[in-house]
C-alpha positions as CSV (number, residue, x, y, z in Angstrom):
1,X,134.4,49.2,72.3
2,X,136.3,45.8,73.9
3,X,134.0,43.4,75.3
4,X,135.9,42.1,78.5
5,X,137.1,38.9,78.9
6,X,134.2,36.4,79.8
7,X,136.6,34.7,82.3
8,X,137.0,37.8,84.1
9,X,133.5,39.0,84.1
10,X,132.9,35.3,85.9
11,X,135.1,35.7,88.4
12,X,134.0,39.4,89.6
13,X,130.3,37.8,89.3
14,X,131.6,34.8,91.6
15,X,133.4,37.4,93.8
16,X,130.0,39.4,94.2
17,X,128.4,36.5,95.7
18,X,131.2,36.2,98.2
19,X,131.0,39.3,99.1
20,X,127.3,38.5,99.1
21,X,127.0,42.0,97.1
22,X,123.6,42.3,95.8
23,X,124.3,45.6,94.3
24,X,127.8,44.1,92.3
25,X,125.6,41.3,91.8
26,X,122.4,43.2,89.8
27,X,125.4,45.2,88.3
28,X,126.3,42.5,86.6
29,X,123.3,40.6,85.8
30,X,121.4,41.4,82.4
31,X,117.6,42.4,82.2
32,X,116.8,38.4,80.9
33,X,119.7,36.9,83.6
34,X,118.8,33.3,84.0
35,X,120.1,31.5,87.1
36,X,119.9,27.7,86.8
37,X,120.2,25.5,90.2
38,X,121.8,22.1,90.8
39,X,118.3,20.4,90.6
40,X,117.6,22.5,87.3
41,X,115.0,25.0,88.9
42,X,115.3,28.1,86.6
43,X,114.9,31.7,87.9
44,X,114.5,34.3,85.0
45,X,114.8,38.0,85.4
46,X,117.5,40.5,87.1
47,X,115.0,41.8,89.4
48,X,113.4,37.8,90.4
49,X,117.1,36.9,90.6
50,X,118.3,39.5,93.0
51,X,115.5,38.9,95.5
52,X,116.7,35.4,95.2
53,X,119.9,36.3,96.4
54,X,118.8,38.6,99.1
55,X,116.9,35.4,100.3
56,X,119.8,32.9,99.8
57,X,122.4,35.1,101.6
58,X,119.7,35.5,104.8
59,X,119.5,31.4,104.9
60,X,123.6,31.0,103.9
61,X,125.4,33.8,105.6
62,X,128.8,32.0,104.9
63,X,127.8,30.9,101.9
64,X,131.3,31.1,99.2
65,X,132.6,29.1,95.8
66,X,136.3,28.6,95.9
67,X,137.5,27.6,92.0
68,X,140.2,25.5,91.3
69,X,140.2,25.3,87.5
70,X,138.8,28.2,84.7
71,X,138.6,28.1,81.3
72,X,136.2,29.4,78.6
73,X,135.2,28.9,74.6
74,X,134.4,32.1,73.3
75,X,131.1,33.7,75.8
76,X,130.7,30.1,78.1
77,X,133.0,30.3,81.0
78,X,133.5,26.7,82.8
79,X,134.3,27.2,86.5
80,X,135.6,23.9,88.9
81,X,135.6,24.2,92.3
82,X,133.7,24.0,95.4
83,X,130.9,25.8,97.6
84,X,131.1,26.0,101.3
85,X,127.6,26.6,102.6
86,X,129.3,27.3,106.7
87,X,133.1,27.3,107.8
88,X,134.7,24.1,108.7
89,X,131.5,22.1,107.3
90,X,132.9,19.4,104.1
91,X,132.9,21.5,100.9
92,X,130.4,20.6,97.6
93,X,132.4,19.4,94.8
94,X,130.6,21.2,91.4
95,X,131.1,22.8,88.1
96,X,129.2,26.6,87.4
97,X,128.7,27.7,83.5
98,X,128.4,31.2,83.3
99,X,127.1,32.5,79.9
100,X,128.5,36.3,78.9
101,X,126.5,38.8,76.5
102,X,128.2,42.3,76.3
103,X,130.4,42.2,79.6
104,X,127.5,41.0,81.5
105,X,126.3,37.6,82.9
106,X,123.6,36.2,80.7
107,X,123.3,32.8,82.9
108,X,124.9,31.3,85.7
109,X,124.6,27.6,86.0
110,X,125.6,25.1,88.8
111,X,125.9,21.2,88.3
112,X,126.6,18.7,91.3
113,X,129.8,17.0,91.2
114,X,129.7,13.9,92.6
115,X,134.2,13.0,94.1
116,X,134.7,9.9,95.4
């Protein structure tokens, strides 16, 4: 069986959270999914993690990362971009890791990115 590409599976996770698709989302998500926060708070668990998300979608209903650059090294995708938290507010520079194990997302990471 082909494993899909770890870029791709990144990008439909990403799309899930645009979408603010909590079922995509926990589709793709595996049992030990850990999510990791700009301020490194850790949140382990598919089930923790998608009651996150129900949470984070009530408080940021407009809530969507736009990338600008992907690439990957074998299962760690690197994603630049931005996240708009409301439309037409100034957009938060940052770079996500998403970590792949058998076509699923293993981690998904987000680090401030500081543009001047």
């Amino acid at each position: 069986m082909n494993t899909p590409d770890p870029k791709i599976i990144a990008l439909q996770f990403n799309e899930t959270i645009n979408q603010q698709n909590i079922r995509g989302l926990t589709s793709l998500m595996t049992e030990d999914h850990r999510f990791i926060d700009r301020d490194g708070t850790v949140v382990i668990g598919k089930g923790k993690m998608t009651d996150a998300w129900v949470r984070f979608f009530e408080l940021f209903p407009e809530y969507r990362n736009t990338f600008t650059r992907v690439e990957s090294n074998g299962n760690l995708v690197i994603l630049f971009g931005y996240a708009t938290w409301k439309k037409g507010e100034t957009p938060n520079h940052a770079i996500w890791t998403a970590m792949t194990e058998d076509g699923l997302v293993a981690e998904w990471r987000i680090y401030y990115l500081s543009i001047e």
